[in-house]
N, C-alpha and C positions, 0 to 999 in steps of 0.2 A: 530734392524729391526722392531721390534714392535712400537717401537714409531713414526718409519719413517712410518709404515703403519698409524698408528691414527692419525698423521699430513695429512695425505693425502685424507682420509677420511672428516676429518676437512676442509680441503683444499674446498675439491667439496662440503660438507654442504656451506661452506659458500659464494662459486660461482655460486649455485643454488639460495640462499638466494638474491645474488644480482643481476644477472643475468637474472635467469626466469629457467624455464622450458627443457629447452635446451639444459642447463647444463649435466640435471640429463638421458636427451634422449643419448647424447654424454657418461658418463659414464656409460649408460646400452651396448653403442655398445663397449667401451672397454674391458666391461667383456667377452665378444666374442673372447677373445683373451685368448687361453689358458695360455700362458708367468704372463701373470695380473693377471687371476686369480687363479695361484699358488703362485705370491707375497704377494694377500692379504687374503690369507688362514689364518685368526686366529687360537690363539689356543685356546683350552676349555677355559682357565681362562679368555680370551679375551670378548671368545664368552659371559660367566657368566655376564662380568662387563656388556657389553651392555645391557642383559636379566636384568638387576637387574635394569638399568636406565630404560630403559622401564615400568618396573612393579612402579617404584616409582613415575615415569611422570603421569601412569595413575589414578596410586593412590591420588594422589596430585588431576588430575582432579575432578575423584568421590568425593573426600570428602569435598572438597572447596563448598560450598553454590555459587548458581547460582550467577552471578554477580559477584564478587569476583575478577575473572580473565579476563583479557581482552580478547574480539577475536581473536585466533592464525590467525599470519602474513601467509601469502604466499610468494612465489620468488618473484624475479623481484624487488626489493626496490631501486635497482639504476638505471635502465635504464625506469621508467616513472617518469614524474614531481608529485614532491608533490605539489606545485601551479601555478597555470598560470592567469595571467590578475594581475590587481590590484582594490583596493579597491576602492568601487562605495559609488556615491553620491546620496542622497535619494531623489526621483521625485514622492512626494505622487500621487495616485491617489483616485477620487473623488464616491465611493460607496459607497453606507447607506443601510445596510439589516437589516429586522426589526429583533426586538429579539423577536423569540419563546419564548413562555409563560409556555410551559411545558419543555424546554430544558435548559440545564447547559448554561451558555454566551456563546454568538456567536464564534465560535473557539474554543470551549472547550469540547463539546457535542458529536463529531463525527466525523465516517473519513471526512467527505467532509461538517466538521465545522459547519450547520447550517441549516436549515429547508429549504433552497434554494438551500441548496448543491452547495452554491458557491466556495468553496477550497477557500475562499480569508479570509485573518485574517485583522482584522484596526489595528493590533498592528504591533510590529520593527521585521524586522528578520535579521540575520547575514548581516554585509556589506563589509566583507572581510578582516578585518584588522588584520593581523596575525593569522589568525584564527585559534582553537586548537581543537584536534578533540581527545574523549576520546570513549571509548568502554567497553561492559560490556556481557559478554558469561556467553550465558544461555542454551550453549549443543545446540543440533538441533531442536532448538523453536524460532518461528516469530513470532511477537507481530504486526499484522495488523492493528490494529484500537488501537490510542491512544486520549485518554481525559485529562483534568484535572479539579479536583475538588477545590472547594471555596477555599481549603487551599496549589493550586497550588502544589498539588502531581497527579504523573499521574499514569491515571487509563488503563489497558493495557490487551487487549482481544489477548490471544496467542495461539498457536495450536501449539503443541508437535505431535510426531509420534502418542503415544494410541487419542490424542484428545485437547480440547480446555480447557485454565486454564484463571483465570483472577487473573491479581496482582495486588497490591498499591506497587508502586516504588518511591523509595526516587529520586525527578529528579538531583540530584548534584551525587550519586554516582549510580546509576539507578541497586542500590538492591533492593532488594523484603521486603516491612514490614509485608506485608499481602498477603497467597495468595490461592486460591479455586480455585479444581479441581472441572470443569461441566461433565457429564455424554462423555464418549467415543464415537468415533465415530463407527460411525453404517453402516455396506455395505447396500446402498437401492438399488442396481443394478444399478446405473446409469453408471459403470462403466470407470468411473474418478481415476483419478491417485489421491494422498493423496493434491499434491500440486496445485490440479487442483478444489477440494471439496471445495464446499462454504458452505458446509451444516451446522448450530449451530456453526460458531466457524471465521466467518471473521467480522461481522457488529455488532455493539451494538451502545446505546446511554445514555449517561447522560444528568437524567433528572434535571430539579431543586430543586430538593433534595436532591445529590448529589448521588443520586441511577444509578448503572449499571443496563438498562436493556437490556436483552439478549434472542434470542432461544438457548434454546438447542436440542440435537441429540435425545432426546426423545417426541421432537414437544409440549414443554410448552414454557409457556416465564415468565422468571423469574427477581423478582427485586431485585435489590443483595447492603444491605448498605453496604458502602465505608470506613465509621466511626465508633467508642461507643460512647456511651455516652459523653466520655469527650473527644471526637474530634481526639482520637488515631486509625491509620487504623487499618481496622476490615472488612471483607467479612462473610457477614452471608445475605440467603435468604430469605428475609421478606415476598414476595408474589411469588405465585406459580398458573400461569394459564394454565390449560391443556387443550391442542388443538388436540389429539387424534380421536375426533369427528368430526372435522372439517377438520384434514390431516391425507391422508391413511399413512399407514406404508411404501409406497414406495415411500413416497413423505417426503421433507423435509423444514424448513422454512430455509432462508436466511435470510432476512433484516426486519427492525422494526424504527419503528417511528410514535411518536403520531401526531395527527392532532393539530389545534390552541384550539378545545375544549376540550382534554386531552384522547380523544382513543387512542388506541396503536393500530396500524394498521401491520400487517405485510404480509409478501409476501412470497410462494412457489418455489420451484426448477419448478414444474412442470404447476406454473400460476394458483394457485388459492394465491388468495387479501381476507380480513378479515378486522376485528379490535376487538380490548377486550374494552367492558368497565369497568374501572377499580372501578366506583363505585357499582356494580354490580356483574361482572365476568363473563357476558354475553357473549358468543362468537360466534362471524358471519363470513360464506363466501362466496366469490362471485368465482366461477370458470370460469380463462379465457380461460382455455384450450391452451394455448400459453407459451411456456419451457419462464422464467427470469434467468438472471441470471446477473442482478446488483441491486442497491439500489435505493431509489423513492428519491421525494423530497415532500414538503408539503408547502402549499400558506393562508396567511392571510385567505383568500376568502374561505376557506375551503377546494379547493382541494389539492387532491390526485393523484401526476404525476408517471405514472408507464411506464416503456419500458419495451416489453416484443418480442422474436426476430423477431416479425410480426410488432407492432403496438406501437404508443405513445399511452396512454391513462391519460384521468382525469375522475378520479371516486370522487363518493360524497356519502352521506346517502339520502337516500329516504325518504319519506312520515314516512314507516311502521321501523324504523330505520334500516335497511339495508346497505352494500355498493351498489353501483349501478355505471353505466356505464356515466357522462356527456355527451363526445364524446370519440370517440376513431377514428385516422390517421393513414392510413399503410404508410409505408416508405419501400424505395428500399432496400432491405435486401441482394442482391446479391444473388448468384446461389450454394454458397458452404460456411464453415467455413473456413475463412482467418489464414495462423499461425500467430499468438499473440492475439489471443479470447478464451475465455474459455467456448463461448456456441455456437452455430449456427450462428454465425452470428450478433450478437444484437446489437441495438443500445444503447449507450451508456447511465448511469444514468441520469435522466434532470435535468436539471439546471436552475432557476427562476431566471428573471434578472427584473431590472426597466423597465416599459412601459408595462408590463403585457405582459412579452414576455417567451416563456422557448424554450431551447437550447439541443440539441442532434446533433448523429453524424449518420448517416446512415451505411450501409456498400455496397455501390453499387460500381459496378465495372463499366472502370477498376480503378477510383478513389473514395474514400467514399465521402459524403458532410459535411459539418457541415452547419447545417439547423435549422432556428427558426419560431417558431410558435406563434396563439394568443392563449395566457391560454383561452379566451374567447368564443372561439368556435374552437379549434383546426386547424383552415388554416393555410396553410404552407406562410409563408412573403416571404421567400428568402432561398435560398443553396447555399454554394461554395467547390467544390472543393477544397480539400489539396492532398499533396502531388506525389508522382510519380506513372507513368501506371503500375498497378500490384503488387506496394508496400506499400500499406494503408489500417489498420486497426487498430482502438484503443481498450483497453477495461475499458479507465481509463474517471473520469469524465472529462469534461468542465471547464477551470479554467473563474471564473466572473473576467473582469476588467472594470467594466462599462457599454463604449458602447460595447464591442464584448468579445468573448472568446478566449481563448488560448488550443488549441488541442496538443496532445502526440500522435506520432504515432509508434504501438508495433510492426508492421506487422515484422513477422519472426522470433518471442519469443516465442519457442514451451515448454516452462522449462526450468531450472537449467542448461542442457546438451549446450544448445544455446547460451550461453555465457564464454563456457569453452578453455581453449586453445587460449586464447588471440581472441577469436570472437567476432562480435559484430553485433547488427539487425542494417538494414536501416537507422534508427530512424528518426528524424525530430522535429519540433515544425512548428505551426504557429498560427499566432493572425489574426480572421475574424471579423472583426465590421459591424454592421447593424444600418439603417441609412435611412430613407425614402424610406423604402422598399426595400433598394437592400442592398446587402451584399457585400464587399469589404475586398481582402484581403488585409492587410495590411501589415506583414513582412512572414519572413522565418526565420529556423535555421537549422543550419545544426549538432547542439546537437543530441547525443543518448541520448535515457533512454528506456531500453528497456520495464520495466515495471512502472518507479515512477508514483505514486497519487502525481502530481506536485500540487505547492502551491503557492499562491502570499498573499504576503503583503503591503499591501493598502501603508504602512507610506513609505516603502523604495521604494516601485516602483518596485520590483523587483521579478521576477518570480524563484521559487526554485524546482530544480531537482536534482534527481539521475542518474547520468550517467555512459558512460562506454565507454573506447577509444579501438579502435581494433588496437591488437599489433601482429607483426610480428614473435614475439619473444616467442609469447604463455603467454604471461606475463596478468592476469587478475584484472587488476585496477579500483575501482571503485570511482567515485568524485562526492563531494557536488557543485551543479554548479547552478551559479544566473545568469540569463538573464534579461534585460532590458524589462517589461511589453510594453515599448513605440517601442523602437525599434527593439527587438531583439537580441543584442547586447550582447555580452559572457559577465558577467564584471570579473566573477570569476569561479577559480574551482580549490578545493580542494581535495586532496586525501583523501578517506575515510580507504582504506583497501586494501590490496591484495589479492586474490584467491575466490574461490566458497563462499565460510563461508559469502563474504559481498554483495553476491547478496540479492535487497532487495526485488522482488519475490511480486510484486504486493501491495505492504504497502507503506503508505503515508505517503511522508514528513508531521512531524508534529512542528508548531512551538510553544513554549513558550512561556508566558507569560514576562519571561525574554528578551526574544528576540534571543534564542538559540533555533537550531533547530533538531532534532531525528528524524532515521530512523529507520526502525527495517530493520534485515539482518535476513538472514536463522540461523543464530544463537546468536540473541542478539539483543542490543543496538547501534548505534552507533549518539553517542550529537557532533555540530557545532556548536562551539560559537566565538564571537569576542574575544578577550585577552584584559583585562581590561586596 
C-alpha cells in the first residue's frame, strides 16, 4: 500500500510538473474527500523519509554558492511551446552614437548602454538558431543593471531583500568571482514596496576605467575598482563622495552619470539634480522640487536631460559653476498614476537621437504620446499616440533605431502578483519615426512584456524582449522574444523559464559582446545564445 501511495503522489508531482497549476488545484479538492484522505495517511516512518528530503533539499540550497544551481522550474513544461518562429536574417540598421568619454564603450556602460540612453548595441544579438538558454540562481536577488568591463566580464548591480550587492560574474557560468555588499536599505518614508524602491541599488555606470560607480542608501556615490593589480576581479572602493549635505535624510539618490567633461552628476527620489566634481570633491545642487523617478541621458553639447513627473528638462553649469536650468517643457502627465509606473505618472527616461532631437513618452490619457523635442530649445516637433483607450503606460526607456523609436507598453503591471496564475498585462510594442516634423507610426505588436528594458541591435535588425503569454491553464512562461526593428514582425521566441522565480521585474535585456544575451529574473541569471 505504501508504495501505491508514493507512486501516486509521484504521479501528481509529475502532472503538475507538466501540466501546470491545475493539477495540484484538482488534488487539493480530492483531499476533500474523506475516503483519499485516509488512503493517503502515511505512517511515521513515511512521514520521516519526506522530512529528511526536505531538510537535505534545503540544505543542499543553503550551502551551494550563488550560481551554482540553476533557477527552480515551474509546472506547465508541456503544455507551452519552448519555441516558436524560426531563425531571422540580419537587416543592419544605420545609427552612429558618439562614444562618451568618461563611459566604458558604447553597450557596456549602463542599463540603457550609453550617454544617449539609446538601448541600441552596433554589435550581433541572438538570431534564433537553436538557441540554448542556461540559468544561474542566486536565491531572491535581481541583478537590474548589467555592464561589462575591458576584459568582457560582467559587472552586475543587484538588490537582495536586506539591500543592494555588486558582483564580477564569470559571463559563461554567471558565478560570482568578486562580490561587495553596499550599505542596506533604508525606510525614508516614501512608502514603496522593496520591489518598487529605486533607492541606491537599481542604476550605476562603468566608467572608462573600468570603475563601478554607484549611489548608495546612505546618499554618497561611490567608485568601486572592478580589478588588482594584475587584472583579477576585485571590488574594493577607491573613492567615496558624500552627499549628506546636499540630500536630506528623507530624500534618496537614484541615478548617476557624468557629463562629456567628467562630473558625476546625479539625481533624487524627490527632484533635486547635482554633480560631483571629481577633481575636487566639490558637491552641488539644484532643487527641482518635482518627485523623478527614472534615469537622464547626457549630450556631446553638454546637456543634461532629466524627466521628472511634471517636466522634460536640460540643465547645464552656469557662469558661477552651478547646475542651472537651460529650459525646461511640461508635458501632459495625465490626472492619476497609470498600473505599470512606479511613480506618478512620469515621463519616460530621454533618449538623444540624431538631428538634435530627444525622445520621451508622456502619460496623457486616454492614450500616452511618444513625443520629440529640439535639445535646442526644448519645442515639442511632433506626438503620436500608441496604443489602446485606457490601456497605456510605460516605465521603460525609448528603444533608438535611427529615424524613430520603439515604445513598451507596461499598463496593468502592479508587481510580481500581476503575472501570477498564468496572467498577463495588455502589452504592446510600437515603432514611431519622425520625419519633417510630423511623426508617423509605423508598425504595431501585439508581443507582452510586461516589464523588459527591451534592446535593439543595430547588426541584426532585431529588437529584443522579455515576454509572457497568458495561459488558461495558470501555467507562468516566460520567453526571450526578437522582433523585427523594421517591421514588427515576431521572428522568434524562446522559453526562458516557468513560474514567478523568471519574472524579470523591470531589468534589461543586456547583450554581450559575444552576441549572447542576459536577463536578470527575481532570482538570478538567465543567458540566450545561438548554438555554435
Amino acid at each position: 500500500m505504501k508504495f501505491q501511495r508514493t507512486a501516486a503522489l509521484l504521479g501528481v508531482v509529475l502532472l503538475i510538473w507538466a501540466l501546470g497549476p491545475l493539477v495540484l488545484l484538482a488534488a487539493l479538492v480530492a483531499l476533500g474527500f474523506p475516503r483519499v484522505r485516509r488512503w493517503l495517511r502515511p505512517t511515521r516512518r513515511v512521514v520521516a523519509i519526506w522530512a529528511a528530503t526536505v531538510v537535505v533539499l534545503v540544505g543542499v540550497v543553503v550551502l551551494v554558492p550563488d550560481g551554482y544551481l540553476p533557477i527552480p522550474p515551474g509546472p506547465g513544461a508541456l503544455v507551452t511551446p519552448g519555441y516558436v518562429g524560426s531563425p531571422a536574417t540580419p537587416d543592419p540598421i544605420d545609427l552612429r552614437i558618439p562614444q562618451h568619454p568618461r563611459l566604458a564603450s558604447n553597450g557596456n556602460s549602463s542599463m540603457h548602454n550609453d550617454g544617449w540612453a539609446s538601448d541600441a548595441y552596433a554589435g550581433p544579438g541572438p538570431l534564433g538558431e537553436s538557441p540554448r538558454v542556461d540559468t544561474a540562481w542566486y536565491g531572491l536577488e535581481e541583478c537590474a543593471t548589467l555592464a561589462f568591463d575591458s576584459r568582457d566580464r560582467l559587472i552586475a548591480l543587484c538588490g537582495n531583500i536586506s539591500g543592494p550587492v555588486i558582483h564580477v560574474l564569470d559571463p559563461e557560468s554567471m558565478r560570482a568571482q568578486a562580490t561587495l555588499e553596499l550599505p542596506g536599505r533604508r525606510d525614508n518614508g516614501n512608502g514603496k514596496k522593496p520591489w518598487e524602491n529605486l533607492c541606491g541599488g537599481s542604476y550605476f555606470f562603468l566608467d572608462d576605467q573600468d570603475r563601478a560607480v554607484t549611489a548608495t542608501t546612505e546618499r554618497s556615490i561611490v567608485a568601486i575598482t572592478t580589478a588588482d593589480g594584475e587584472g583579477e576581479p576585485d571590488l574594493t572602493i577607491q573613492t567615496s563622495y558624500d552627499l549628506t549635505e546636499q540630500v536630506p535624510e528623507d530624500d534618496c539618490l537614484i541615478a548617476l552619470m557624468p557629463d562629456w567633461g567628467g562630473r558625476i552628476w546625479y539625481e533624487t527620489e524627490d527632484g533635486r539634480v547635482g554633480f560631483v566634481d571629481p577633481g575636487t570633491g566639490r558637491a552641488t545642487v539644484l532643487d527641482l522640487g518635482e518627485e523623478i523617478a527614472n534615469s537622464f541621458s547626457v549630450g556631446a553639447d553638454g546637456g543634461v536631460y532629466v524627466v521628472t513627473v511634471n517636466a522634460l528638462y536640460k540643465l547645464g553649469v552656469d557662469a558661477a559653476g552651478r547646475p542651472a536650468v537651460t529650459w525646461r517643457t511640461t508635458y501632459d502627465r495625465g490626472t492619476d498614476t497609470k498600473p505599470g509606473q512606479l511613480s506618478r505618472g512620469s515621463g519616460t527616461t530621454p533618449t538623444l537621437m540624431p538631428g538634435g532631437l530627444v525622445a520621451i513618452t508622456d502619460n496623457a490619457e486616454p492614450r500616452m504620446n511618444v513625443q520629440f523635442y529640439e535639445t535646442g530649445d526644448g519645442s515639442l516637433v511632433c506626438q503620436r499616440a500608441v496604443f489602446g483607450d485606457g490601456a497605456s503606460a510605460t516605465d521603460n526607456s525609448l528603444v533608438s533605431v535611427g529615424d524613430g523609436v520603439i515604445v513598451e507598453n507596461n499598463y496593468g503591471y502592479g508587481g510580481p502578483l500581476s503575472t501570477m496564475f498564468g496572467r498577463a498585462t495588455p502589452g504592446g510594442f510600437a515603432r514611431v519615426d519622425v520625419a519633417g516634423g510630423e511623426c508617423e507610426l509605423v508598425w504595431t505588436s501585439e508581443q507582452v512584456a510586461p516589464t523588459s528594458v527591451a534592446k535593439v541591435s543595430l547588426e541584426t535588425g532585431l529588437v529584443y524582449a522579455y515576454t509572457k503569454r497568458k495561459s488558461w491553464l495558470g501555467v507562468n512562461a516566460w520567453y526571450f522574444t526578437a522582433i523585427s526593428a523594421r517591421t514588427g514582425r515576431t521572428e522568434f521566441s524562446v522559453r526562458t523559464g516557468l513560474g514567478t522565480l523568471f519574472n524579470n521585474h523591470y531589468s534589461a535585456v543586456t547583450l554581450a559582446p559575444d552576441g549572447s544575451a542576459y536577463v536578470a529574473t527575481l532570482a538570478g541569471l538567465v543567458r540566450i545564445r545561438d548554438r555554435e
